[in-house]
C-alpha positions as CSV (number, residue, x, y, z in Angstrom):
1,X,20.3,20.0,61.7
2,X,21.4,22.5,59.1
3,X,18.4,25.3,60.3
4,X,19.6,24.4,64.5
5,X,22.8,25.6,63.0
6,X,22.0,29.1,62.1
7,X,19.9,29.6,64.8
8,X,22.6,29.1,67.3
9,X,24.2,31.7,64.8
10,X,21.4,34.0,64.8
11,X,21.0,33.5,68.7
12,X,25.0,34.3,68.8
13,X,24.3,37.7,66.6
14,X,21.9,38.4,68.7
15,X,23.7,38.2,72.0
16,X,26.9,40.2,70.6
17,X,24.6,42.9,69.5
18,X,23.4,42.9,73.3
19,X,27.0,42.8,74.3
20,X,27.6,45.9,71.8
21,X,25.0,47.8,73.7
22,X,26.1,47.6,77.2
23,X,29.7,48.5,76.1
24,X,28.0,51.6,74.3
25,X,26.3,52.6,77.8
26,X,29.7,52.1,79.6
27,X,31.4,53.6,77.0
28,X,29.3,56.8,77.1
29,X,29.2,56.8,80.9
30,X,33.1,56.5,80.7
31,X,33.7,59.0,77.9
32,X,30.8,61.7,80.0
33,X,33.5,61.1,83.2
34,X,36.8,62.4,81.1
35,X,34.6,65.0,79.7
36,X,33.4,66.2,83.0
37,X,37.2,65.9,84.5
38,X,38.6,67.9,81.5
39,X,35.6,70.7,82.1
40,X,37.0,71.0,85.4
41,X,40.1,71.2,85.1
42,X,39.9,73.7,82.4
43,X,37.9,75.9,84.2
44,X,39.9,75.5,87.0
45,X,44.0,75.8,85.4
46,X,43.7,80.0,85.2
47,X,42.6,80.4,88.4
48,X,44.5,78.3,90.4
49,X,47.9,79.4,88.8
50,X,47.1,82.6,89.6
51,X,47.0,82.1,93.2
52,X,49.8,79.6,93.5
53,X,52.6,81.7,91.4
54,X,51.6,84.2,93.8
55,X,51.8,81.9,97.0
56,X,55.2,81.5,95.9
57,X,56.3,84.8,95.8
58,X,55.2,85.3,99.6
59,X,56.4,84.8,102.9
60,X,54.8,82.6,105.3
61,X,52.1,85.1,107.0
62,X,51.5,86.6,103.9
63,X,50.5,83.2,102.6
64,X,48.1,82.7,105.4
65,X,46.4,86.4,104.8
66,X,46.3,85.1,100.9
67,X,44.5,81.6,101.8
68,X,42.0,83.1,104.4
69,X,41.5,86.2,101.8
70,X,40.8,83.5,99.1
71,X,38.4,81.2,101.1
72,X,35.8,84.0,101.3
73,X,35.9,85.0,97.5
74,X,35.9,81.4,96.3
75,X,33.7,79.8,99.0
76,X,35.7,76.6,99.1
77,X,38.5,75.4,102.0
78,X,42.0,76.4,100.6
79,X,45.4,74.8,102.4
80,X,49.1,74.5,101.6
81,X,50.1,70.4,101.9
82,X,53.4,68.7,100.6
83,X,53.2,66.7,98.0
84,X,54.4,63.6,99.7
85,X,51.5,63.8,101.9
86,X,49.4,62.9,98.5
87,X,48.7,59.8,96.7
88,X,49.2,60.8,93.4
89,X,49.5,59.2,90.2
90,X,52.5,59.0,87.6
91,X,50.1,60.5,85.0
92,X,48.9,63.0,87.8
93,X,52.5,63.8,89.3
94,X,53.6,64.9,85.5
95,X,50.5,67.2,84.9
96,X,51.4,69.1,88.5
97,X,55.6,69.5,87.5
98,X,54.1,71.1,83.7
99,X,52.4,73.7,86.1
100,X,48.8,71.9,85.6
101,X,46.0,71.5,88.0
102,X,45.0,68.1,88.9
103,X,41.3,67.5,89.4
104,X,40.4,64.7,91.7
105,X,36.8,63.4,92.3
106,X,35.8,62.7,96.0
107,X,32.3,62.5,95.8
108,X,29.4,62.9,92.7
109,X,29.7,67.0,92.6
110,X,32.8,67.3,94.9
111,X,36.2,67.3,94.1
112,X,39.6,68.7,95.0
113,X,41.7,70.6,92.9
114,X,45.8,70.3,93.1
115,X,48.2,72.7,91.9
116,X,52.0,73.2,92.9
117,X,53.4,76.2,94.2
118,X,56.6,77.4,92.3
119,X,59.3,75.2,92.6
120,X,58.4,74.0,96.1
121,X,57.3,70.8,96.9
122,X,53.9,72.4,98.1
123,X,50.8,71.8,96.6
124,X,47.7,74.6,97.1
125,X,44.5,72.3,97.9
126,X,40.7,73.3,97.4
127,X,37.9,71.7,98.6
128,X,35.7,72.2,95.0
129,X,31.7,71.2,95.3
130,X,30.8,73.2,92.5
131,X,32.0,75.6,89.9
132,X,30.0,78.9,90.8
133,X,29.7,82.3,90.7
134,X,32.0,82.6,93.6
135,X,35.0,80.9,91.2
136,X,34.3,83.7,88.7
137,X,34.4,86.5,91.4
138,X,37.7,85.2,92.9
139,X,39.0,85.2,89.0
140,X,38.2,88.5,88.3
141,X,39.4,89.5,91.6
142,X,43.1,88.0,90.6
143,X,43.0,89.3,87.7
144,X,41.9,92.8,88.7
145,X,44.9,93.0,91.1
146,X,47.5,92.1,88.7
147,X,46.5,94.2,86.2
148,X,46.1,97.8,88.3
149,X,49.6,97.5,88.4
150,X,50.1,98.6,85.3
151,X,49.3,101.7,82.9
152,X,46.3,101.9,81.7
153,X,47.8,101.7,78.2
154,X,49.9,98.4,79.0
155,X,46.9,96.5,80.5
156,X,45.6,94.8,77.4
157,X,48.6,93.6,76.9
158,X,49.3,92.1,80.2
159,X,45.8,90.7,80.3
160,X,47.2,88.7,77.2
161,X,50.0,87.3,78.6
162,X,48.5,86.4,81.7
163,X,46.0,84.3,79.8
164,X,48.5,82.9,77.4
165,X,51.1,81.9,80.2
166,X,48.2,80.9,83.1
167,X,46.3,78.6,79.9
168,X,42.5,79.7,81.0
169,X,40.4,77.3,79.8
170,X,37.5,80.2,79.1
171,X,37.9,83.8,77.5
172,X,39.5,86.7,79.0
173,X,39.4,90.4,77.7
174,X,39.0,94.0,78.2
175,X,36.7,96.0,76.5
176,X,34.9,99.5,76.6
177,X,31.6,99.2,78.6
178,X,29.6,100.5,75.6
179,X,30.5,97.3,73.6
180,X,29.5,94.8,75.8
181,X,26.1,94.9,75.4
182,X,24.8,95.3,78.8
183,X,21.6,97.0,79.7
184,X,21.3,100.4,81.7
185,X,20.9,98.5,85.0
186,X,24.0,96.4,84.3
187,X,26.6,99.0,83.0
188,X,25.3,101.2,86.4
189,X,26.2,98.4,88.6
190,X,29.5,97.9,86.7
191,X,30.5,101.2,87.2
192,X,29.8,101.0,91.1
193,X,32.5,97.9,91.1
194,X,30.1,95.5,91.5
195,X,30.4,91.9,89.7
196,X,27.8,91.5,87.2
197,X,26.8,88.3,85.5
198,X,25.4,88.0,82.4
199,X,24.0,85.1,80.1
200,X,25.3,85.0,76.5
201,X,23.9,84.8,73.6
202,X,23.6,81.7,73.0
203,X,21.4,80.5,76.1
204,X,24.0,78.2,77.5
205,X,26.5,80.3,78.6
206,X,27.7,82.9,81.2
207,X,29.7,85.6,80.6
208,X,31.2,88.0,83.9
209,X,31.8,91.3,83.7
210,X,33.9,93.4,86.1
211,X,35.2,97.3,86.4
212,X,38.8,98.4,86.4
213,X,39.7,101.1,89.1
214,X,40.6,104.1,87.5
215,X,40.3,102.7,84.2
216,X,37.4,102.7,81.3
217,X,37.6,99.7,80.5
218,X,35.4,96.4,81.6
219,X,37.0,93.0,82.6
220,X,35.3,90.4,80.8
221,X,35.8,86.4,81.3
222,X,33.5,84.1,80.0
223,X,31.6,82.7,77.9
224,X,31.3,79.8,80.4
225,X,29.8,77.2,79.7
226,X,28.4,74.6,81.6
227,X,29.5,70.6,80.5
228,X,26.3,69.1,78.7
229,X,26.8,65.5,79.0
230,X,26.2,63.4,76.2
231,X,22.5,62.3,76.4
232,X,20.9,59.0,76.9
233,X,19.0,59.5,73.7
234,X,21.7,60.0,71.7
235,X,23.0,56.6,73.0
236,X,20.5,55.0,72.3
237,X,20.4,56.5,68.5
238,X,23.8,55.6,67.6
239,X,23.4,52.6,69.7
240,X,20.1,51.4,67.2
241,X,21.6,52.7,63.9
242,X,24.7,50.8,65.0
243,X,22.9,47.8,65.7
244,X,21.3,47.9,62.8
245,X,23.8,48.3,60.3
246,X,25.9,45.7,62.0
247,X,23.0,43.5,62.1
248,X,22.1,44.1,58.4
249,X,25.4,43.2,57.5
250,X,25.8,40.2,59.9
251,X,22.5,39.1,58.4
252,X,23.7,39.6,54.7
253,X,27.2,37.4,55.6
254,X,24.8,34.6,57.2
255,X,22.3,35.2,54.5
256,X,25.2,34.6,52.0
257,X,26.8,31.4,54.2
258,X,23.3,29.9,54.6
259,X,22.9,30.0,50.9
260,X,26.1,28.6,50.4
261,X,25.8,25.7,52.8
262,X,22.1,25.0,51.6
263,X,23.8,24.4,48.1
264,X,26.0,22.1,49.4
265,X,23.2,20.3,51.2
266,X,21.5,20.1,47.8
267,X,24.6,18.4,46.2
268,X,25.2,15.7,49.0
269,X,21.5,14.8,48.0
270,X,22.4,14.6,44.8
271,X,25.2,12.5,45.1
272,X,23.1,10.2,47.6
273,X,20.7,9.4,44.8
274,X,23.5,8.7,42.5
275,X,24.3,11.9,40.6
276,X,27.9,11.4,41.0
277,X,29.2,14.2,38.6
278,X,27.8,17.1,41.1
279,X,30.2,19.7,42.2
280,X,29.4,22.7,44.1
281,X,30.8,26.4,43.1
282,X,34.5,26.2,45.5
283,X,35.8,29.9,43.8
284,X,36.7,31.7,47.3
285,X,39.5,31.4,49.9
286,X,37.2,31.4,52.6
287,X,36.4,28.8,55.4
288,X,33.5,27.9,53.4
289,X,34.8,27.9,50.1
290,X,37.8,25.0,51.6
291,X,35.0,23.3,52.5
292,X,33.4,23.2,49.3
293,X,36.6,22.4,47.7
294,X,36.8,19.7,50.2
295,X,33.9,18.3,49.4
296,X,34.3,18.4,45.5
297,X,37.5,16.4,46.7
298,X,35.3,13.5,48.4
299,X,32.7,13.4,45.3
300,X,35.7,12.8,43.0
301,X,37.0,10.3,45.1
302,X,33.5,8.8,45.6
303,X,32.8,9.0,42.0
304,X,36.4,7.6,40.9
305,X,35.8,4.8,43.9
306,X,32.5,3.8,42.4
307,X,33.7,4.1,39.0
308,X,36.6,1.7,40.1
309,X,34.3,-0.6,41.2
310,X,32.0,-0.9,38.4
311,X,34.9,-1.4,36.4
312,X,36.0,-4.0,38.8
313,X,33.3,-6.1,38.9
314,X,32.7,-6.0,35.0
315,X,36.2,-6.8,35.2
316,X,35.8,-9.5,37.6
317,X,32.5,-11.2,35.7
318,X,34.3,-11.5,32.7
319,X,37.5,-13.2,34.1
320,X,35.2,-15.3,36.0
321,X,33.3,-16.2,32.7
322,X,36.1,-18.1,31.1
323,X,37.3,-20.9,33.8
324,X,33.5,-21.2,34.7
325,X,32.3,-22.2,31.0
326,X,35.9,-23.9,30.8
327,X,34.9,-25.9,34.4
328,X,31.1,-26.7,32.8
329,X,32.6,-27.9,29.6
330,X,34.9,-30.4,31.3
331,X,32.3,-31.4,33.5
332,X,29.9,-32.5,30.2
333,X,33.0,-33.3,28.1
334,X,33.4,-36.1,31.5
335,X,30.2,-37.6,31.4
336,X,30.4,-38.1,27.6
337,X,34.7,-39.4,27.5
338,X,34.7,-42.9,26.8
339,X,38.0,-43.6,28.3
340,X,40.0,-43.3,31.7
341,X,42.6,-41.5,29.3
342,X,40.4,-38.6,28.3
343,X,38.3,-38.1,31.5
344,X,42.0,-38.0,33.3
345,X,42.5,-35.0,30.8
346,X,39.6,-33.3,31.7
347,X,40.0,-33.3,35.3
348,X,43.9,-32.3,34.6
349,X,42.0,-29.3,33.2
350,X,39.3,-28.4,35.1
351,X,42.2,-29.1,38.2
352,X,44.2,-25.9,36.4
353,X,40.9,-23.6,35.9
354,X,40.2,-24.1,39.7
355,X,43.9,-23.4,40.7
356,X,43.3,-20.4,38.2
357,X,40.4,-19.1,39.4
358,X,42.0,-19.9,43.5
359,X,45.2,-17.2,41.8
360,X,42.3,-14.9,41.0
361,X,40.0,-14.8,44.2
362,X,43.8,-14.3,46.0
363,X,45.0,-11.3,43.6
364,X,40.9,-9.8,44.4
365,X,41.5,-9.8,48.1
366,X,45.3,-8.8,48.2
367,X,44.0,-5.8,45.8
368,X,40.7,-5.0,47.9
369,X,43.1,-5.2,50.9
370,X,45.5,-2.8,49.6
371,X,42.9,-0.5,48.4
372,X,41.2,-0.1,51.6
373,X,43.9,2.1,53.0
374,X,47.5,1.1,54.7
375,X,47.9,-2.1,55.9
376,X,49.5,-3.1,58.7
377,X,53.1,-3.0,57.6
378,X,55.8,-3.7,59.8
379,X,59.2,-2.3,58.2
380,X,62.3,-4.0,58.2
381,X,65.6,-4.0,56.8
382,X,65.8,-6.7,53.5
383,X,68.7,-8.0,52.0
384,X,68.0,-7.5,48.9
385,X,70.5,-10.2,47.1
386,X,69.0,-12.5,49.3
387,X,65.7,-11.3,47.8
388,X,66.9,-11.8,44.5
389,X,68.1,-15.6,44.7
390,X,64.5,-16.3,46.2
391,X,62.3,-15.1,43.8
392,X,64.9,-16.1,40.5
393,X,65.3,-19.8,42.7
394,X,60.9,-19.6,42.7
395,X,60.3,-18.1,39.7
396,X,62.5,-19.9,36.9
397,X,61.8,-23.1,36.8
398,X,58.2,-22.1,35.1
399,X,59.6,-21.2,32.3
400,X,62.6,-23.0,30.8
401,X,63.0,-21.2,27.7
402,X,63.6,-17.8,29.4
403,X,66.7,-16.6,31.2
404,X,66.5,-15.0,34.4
405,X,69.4,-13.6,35.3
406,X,71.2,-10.9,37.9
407,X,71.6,-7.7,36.2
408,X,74.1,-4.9,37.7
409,X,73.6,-3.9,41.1
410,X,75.3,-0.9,43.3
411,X,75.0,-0.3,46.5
412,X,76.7,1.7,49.2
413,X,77.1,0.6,52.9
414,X,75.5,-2.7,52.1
415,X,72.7,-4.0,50.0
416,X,70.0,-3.3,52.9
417,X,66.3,-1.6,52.2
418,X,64.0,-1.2,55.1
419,X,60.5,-2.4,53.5
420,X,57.8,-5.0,54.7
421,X,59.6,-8.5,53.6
422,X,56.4,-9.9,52.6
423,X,54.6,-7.1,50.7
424,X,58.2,-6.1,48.8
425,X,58.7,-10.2,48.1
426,X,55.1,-10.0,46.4
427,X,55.6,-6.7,44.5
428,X,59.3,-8.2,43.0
429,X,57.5,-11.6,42.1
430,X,54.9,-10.2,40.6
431,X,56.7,-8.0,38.4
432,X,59.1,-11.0,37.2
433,X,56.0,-12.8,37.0
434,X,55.2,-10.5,34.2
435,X,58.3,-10.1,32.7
436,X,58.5,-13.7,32.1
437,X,55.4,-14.0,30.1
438,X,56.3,-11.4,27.8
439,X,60.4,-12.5,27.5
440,X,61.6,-13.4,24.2
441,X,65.0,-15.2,26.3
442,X,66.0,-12.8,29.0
443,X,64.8,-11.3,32.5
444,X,67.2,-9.1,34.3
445,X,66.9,-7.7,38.0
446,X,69.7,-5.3,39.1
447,X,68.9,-2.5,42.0
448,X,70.8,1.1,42.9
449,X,71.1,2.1,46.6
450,X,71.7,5.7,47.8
451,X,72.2,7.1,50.6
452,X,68.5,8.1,50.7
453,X,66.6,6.4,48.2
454,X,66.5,2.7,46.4
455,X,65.7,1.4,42.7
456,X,65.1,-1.9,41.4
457,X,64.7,-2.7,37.9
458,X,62.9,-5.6,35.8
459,X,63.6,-5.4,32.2
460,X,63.0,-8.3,29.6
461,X,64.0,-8.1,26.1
462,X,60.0,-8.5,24.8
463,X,58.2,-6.1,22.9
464,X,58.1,-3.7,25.3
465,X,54.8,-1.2,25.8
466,X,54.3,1.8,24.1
467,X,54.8,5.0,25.8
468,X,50.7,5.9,25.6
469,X,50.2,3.1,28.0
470,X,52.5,3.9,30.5
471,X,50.2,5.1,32.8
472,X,47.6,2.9,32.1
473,X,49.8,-0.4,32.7
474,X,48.8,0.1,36.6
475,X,45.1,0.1,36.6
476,X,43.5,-3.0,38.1
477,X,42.3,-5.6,35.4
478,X,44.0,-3.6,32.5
479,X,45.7,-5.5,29.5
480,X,47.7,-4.3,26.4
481,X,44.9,-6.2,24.3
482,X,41.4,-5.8,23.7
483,X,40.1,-8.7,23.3
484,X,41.5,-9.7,26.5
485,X,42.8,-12.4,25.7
486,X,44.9,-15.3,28.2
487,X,47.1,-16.6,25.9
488,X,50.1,-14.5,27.9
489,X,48.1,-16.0,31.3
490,X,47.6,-13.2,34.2
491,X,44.8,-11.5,35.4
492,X,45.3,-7.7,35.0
493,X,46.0,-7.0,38.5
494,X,49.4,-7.9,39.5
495,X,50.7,-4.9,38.4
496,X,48.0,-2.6,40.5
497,X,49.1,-4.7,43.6
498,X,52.9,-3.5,42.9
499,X,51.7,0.0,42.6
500,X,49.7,-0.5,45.7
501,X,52.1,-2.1,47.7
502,X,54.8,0.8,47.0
503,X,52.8,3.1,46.9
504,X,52.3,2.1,51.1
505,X,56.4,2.0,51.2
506,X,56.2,5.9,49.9
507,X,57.1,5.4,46.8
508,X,56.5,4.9,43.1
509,X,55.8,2.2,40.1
510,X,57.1,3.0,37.1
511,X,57.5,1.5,33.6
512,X,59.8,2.7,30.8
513,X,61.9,1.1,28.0
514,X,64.9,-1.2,28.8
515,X,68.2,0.4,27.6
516,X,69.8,-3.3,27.9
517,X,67.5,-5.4,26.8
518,X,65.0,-3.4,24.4
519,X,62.2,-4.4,26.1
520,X,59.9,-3.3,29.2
521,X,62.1,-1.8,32.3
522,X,59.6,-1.8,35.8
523,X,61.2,0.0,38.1
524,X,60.4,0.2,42.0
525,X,61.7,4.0,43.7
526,X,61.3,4.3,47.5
527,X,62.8,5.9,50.2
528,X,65.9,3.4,51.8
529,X,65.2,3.6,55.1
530,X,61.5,4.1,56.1
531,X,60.3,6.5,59.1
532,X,59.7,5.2,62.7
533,X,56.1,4.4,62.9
């Protein structure tokens, strides 16, 4: 059972670490998508601003000449639409009133690219398959005409603040041909007006250089770089180290948990073959450690159960012994009595050990039945002076020489309790039962009645019980003696049937001294009225 257990676990580890994974494949595939978008739109933003604050500084038909112009330097389809004529997203309809492009994907390498014109509720359109040389020679061509419009001296400058204001997402600069380390073939071409393209240093880039009419100076955007996405490989590198450390430490958490559990398997074995005193380590706060707690609760109660027993039937033997040898006795002292006169005697005796040993099997059952958990108690409400005259009018004659009397009782809005009638009867007699034994000349009951709670109180004017014993005065078969001895009559357990029998009401047995009386008070606390069951 225990090992089917932790392979389900194990089979559960391993399907989450599958399930970790395929979210690490989507998650890369999702996370190489916003990449790629980003890319675009970066490379994209300069460009595209440049031609739409221009659109919006132009007429109608000097729009069209702009478009067509456009459409042969860029390659791509270019068209003026309003912007209610789009779907567009609330994220998407922001980016276009902060003067961003949108980039949206129509296909694996196609995509148009949105940008607003001005403060016109036009948007410029373009048909995008690719990001290609054509895209750098429309940049440089925008660029090139903005800045001839200005000194020589002033251009840097305005190159600046065309890149700051547009937000390029690559490099834009102007340098002296001799620093831009092109070859002799290059630098010629340049200097014709041609667009030259170069790759950069670094192997993965491409940087584009253009001349300036009438100026020495070289037009340089770049380095652009094409998106690397990330690779499969690396996927499945983080994806195995990942797996692996989470594995190695769901491993080391079962490893731990199996251990734990096994040592609790060990102790229930333990404790199945008798070695009632094993406990199992219960130090954490974890699921696991309430359970071992748990179970050191159930071997304690097992163990006290069992001790209880024991104790019960040595108990039980013993107060068994004496009205059996009493019984066998009689029974020779019968066959050997030479007159009707003494064999009456005997039988008068032997009669009284069989009624005694009858009050004994009774008290065993009443106490097993109590012990077994909570009878079947059906609550009522008991007059408890009522209560009273029954027991004293039961209870007195059987012993002439002691008082039992009504003690002082307050109540308030009647002398009701809600309790079982029969149970609380038995608890009360027993407890004058005992009282009466141990009487010099007086028994007193007297109760107290709250609003929430009820007291009654048995005190005799005896010798009372001395404080170390109150606790023990409750325990099944447990006398003040120890020698046991009957000549006070009782069997030890009429007293762990009171506790038991409130103890079911909710409530408590106690024992104390008598203020009154000087004696043992036995007091009986539980709540007055008793929840709806």
């Amino acid at each position: 059972m225990k090992h089917s257990i932790f392979l389900r676990i194990y089979g559960g580890m391993l399907a989450v670490l599958v399930l970790v994974a395929l979210l690490g494949v989507l998650s890369l595939h999702l996370v190489n998508e916003v990449r790629a978008a980003q890319h675009r739109e970066r490379l994209a933003q300069g460009t595209f601003s440049l031609m739409a604050d221009n659109l919006a500084q132009q007429n109608a038909t000097e729009r069209k000449r702009s478009l067509l112009m456009w459409e042969r330097l860029l390659g791509v389809p270019l068209s003026l639409q309003p912007m209610s004529a789009r779907t567009l997203e609330g994220g998407q309809r922001a980016r276009l009133y902060r003067g961003l492009v949108v980039v949206q994907k129509t296909g694996p390498h196609a995509a148009q690219v949105l940008r607003k014109v001005g403060q016109e509720d036009l948007l410029l359109v373009a048909q995008v398959k690719q990001v290609s040389e054509q895209l750098a020679r429309a940049t440089l061509y925008l660029l090139a005409d903005e800045l001839v419009r200005y000194p020589v001296t002033e251009q840097p400058q305005r190159l600046a603040e065309l890149a700051r204001s547009k937000g390029f997402g690559f490099g834009v600069a102007l340098q002296r041909i001799e620093r831009v380390g092109l070859d002799d073939d290059q630098r010629r071409r340049v200097e014709e007006g041609d667009t030259v393209m170069a790759l950069g240093r670094d192997g993965d880039s491409v940087r584009v250089f253009a001349g300036l009419p009438g100026s020495p100076l070289v037009l340089e955007i770049g380095p652009l770089h094409q998106l690397n996405p990330y690779p499969p490989q690396l996927l499945i590198l983080i994806t195995f180290l990942g797996l692996c450390l989470i594995g190695l430490v769901v491993y080391l958490l079962v490893r731990q948990l199996e251990r734990r559990v096994s040592g609790m398997a060990i102790a229930a074995t333990r404790i199945a073959q008798g070695s009632l005193d094993t406990r199992v380590p219960a130090g954490d706060a974890d699921s696991v450690g309430h359970l071992a707690a748990a179970f050191n609760g159930m071997a304690e109660h097992l163990q006290r159960s069992l001790n209880m027993q024991r104790e019960l039937v040595r108990a039980v033997s013993h107060e068994l012994r004496t009205p059996v040898a009493r019984l066998r006795f009689g029974l020779e002292m019968i066959e050997s009595a030479t007159s009707d006169q003494a064999r009456a005697k005997h039988l008068a005796g032997m009669d009284g050990d069989i009624q005694d040993l009858d009050k004994l099997v009774d008290e065993m059952l009443t106490y097993a039945r109590l012990e077994q958990g909570a009878p079947a108690l059906k609550f009522q409400r008991v007059e408890l002076d009522a209560l009273f005259d029954r027991v004293i009018e039961e209870l007195a004659p059987l012993n002439s020489q002691v008082r039992l009397l009504r003690g002082p009782c307050q109540a308030n809005e009647g002398c009701w309790v809600e309790a079982e009638p029969r149970y609380l009867h038995r608890a009360l007699q027993n407890l004058v039962s005992n009282a009466l034994r141990h009487a010099s000349s007086e028994v007193r009951l007297s109760y107290q009645l709250g609003q929430q709670r009820c007291r009654i109180d048995v005190e005799d004017d005896g010798p009372g019980i001395a404080q170390g014993y109150w606790d023990r005065i409750f325990t099944p078969f447990t006398r003040l003696d120890d020698s046991r001895s009957r000549a006070s009559g009782g069997h030890g357990l009429g007293l762990s049937i009171v506790r038991r029998i409130i103890y079911w009401h909710a409530g408590r047995a106690t024992v104390g001294r008598s203020q009154a009386l000087g004696g043992a008070c036995f007091s009986l606390n539980w709540p007055r009225e008793q929840p709806p069951q």
